[in-house]
C-alpha positions in Angstrom: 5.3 17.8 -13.3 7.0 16.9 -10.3 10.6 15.0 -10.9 12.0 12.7 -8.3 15.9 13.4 -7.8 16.2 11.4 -4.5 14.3 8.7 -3.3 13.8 9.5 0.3 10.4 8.6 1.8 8.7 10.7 3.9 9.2 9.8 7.6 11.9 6.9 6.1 14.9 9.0 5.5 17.3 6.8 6.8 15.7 3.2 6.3 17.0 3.1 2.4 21.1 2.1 1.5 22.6 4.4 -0.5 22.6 1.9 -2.9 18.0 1.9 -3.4 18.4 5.0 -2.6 20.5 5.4 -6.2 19.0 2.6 -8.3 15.4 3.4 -7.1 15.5 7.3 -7.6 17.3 6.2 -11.3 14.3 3.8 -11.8 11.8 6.6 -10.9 13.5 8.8 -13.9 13.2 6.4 -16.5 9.6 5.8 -15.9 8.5 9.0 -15.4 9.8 9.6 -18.6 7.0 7.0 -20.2 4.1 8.3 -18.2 2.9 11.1 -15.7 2.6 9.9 -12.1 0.1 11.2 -9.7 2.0 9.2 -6.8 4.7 6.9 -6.2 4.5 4.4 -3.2 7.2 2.6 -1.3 5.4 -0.3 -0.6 6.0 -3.5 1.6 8.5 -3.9 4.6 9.4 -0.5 4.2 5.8 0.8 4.5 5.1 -1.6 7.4 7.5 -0.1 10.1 9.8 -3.6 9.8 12.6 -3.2 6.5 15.3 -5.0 6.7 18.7 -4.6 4.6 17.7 -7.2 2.0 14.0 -6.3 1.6 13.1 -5.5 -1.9 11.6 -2.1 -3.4 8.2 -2.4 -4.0 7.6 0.8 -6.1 3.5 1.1 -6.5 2.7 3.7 -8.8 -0.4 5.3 -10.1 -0.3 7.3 -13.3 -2.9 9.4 -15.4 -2.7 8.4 -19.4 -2.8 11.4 -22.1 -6.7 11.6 -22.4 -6.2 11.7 -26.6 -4.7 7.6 -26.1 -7.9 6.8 -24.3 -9.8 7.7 -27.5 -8.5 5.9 -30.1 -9.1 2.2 -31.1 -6.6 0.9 -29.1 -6.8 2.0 -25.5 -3.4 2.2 -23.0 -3.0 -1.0 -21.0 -3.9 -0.2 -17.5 -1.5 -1.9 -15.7 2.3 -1.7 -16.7 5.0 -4.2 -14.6 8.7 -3.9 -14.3 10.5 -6.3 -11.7 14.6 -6.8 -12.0 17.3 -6.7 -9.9 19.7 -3.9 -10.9 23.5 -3.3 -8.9 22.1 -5.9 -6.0 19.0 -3.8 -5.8 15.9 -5.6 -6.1 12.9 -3.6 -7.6 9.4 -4.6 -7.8 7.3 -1.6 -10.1 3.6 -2.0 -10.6 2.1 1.6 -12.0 -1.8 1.5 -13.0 -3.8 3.9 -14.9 -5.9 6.6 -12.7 -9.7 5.3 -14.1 -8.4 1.8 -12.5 -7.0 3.2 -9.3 -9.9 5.2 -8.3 -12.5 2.2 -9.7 -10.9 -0.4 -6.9 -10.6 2.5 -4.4 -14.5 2.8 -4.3 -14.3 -1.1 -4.2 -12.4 -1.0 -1.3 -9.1 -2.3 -2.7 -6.6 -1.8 0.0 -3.7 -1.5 -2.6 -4.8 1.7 -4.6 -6.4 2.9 -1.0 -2.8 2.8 0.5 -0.7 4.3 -2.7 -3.3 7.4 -1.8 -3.6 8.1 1.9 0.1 5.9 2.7 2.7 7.9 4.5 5.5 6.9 2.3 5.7 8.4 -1.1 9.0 9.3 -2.5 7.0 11.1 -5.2 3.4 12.9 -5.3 2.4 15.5 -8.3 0.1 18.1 -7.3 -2.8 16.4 -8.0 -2.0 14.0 -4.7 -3.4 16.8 -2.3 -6.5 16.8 -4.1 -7.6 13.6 -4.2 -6.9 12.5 -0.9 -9.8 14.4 0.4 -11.8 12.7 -2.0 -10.6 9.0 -1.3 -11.4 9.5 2.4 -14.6 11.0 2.0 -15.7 7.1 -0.3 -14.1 5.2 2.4 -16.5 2.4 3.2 -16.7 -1.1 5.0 -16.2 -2.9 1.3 -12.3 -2.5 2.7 -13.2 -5.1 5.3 -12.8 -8.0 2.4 -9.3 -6.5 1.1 -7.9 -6.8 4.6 -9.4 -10.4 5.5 -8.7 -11.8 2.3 -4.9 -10.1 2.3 -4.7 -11.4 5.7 -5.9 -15.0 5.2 -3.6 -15.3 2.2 -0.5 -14.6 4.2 -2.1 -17.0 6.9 -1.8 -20.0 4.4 1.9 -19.2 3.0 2.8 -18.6 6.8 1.6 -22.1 7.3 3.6 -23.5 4.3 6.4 -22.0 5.7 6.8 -20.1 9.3 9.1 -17.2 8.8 8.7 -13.7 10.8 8.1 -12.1 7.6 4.7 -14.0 7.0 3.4 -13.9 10.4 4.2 -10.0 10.6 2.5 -9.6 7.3 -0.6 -11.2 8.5 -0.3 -9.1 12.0 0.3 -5.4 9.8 -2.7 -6.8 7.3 -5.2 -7.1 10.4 -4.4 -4.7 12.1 -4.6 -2.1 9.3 -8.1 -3.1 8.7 -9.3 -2.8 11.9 -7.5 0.8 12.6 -9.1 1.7 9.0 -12.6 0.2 10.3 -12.8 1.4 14.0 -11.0 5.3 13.3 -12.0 5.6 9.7 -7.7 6.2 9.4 -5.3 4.1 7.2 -2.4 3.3 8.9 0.4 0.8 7.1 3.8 1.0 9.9 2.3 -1.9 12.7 5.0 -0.5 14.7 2.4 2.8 15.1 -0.6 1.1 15.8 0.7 -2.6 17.5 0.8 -1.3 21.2 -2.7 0.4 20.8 -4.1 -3.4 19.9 -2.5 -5.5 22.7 0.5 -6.8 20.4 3.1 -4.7 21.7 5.3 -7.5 22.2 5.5 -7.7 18.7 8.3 -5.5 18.5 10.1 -8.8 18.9 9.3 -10.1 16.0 10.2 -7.0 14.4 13.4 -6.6 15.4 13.8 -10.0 14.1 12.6 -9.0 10.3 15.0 -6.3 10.6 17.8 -8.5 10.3 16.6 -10.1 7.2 14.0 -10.9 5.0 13.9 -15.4 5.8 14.7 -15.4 9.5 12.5 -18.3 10.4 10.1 -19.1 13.4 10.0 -22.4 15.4 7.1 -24.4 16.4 7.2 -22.8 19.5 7.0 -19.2 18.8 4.2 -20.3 16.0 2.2 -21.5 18.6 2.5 -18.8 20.6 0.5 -16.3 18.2 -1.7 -19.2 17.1 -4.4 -17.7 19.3 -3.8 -14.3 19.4 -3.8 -14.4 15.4 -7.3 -15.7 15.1 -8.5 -13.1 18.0 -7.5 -10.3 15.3 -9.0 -11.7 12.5 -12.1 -11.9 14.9 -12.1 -8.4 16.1 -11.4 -7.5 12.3 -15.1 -9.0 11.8 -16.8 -7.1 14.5 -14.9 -3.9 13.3 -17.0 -4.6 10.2 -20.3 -4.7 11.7 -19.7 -1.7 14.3 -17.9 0.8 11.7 -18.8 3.9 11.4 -18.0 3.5 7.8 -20.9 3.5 5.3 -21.7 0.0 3.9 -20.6 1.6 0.1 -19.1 4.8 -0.7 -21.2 7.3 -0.7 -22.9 8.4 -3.5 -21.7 12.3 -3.2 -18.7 11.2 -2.6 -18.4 9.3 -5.9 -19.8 11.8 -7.9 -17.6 14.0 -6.6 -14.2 11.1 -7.7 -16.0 11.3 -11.4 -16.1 14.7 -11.5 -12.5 15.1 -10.7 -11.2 12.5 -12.7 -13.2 14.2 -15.7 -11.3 17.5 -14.7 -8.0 16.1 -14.7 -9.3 14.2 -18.3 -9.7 17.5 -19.8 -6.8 19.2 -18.7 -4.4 17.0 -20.5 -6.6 17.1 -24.0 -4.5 18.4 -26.5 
């Protein structure tokens, strides 16, 4: 298996301190040493296109259990947590098992969708170049409900408190769900997609986050993107209804998820 000496993200190289850059790629050996990793994702700010010095590390992680624990009486946990701040460094580590992973994935679940097909993985076995194919071929409109419900969450904490963070959140979450819906292409960074969507202005409020994680928005500037908010979440509905996407993953292309997650079961039999 693959070990991680460096963290350094593809297309990223220069967005992490040299501080994450240590801590992470430290936190990355000590975990890999309690389980085998099909991919490591550098979630959040940093996937989104808008990090700024003080964002924290959200390590997402998938990982594939010895097949001999899965047969005993008591079964691996599927999910495994680890959130601390280490040196100044804050790092939020969420790994889940691959059965779970590739069940939301066929659910639509954005999360495990974007720790697949994301662009910034600071570590990948193998196995990563196999399954991607397979993940896009079950893409379906079931995403649609990730996205909206993702966005409208961000929508209520932006209205508890306005802060550049929260409204770009809920501008990236939209706007990933309706490139995903109308081009059948994941895309996380909004700074790749935002001109292409008529929010090129955005790059304002970007700029902003870069400088830190609890700049603050007025009343003014709130009100500004009131409108243009709810026009997203609208066009996110109608990307539903005109998608290309099939309604549910197909059923070939589930079979053909099973299969491989039964190949990569028997492999690591002993």
């Amino acid at each position: 298996m693959e070990r991680v000496n460096e963290l350094k993200p593809q297309g990223m190289e220069n967005v992490l301190t040299a501080e994450q850059t240590a801590v992470s790629s430290a936190v990355l050996r000590e975990e890999e040493a309690r389980r085998e990793h099909l991919v490591v994702y550098l979630s959040g700010a940093h996937a989104y296109g808008f990090p700024s010095p003080d964002s924290d590390l959200d390590l997402k992680a998938i990982h594939v259990a010895p097949t001999a624990d899965l047969l005993g009486f008591a079964l691996p946990v599927p999910t495994v947590d680890r959130a601390e701040i280490i040196e100044g460094v804050e790092i939020d580590y969420t790994s889940n098992e691959l059965a779970h992973a590739l069940s939301g994935i066929l659910a639509g679940n954005g999360n495990f969708l974007e720790r697949v097909l994301g662009r910034t993985v600071p570590h990948a076995s193998p196995l990563l170049s196999e399954l991607r194919p397979l993940v896009q071929r079950a893409l379906s409109r079931r995403v649609h409900r990730h996205y909206r419900g993702f966005a409208m969450n961000q929508l209520g904490e932006l209205s508890k408190k306005p802060t550049t963070k929260k409204l770009l959140y809920v501008l990236r979450t939209t706007l990933t769900g309706i490139h995903l819906l109308e081009t059948g292409q994941l895309e996380t960074d909004l700074t790749r997609i935002m001109g292409d969507y008529g929010i090129g202005d955005a790059a304002q409020l970007v700029e902003r986050k870069r400088a830190g994680e609890r700049v603050a928005l007025d009343g003014a500037q709130l009100d500004a993107w009131h409108s243009r908010v709810g026009a997203l979440f609208d066009r996110l509905d109608r990307a539903r209804e005109g998608s290309a996407l099939p309604e549910l993953a197909p059923p070939a292309a589930e079979e053909a998820l099973r299969a491989w997650l039964m190949s990569v079961r028997r492999a690591r039999f002993l």
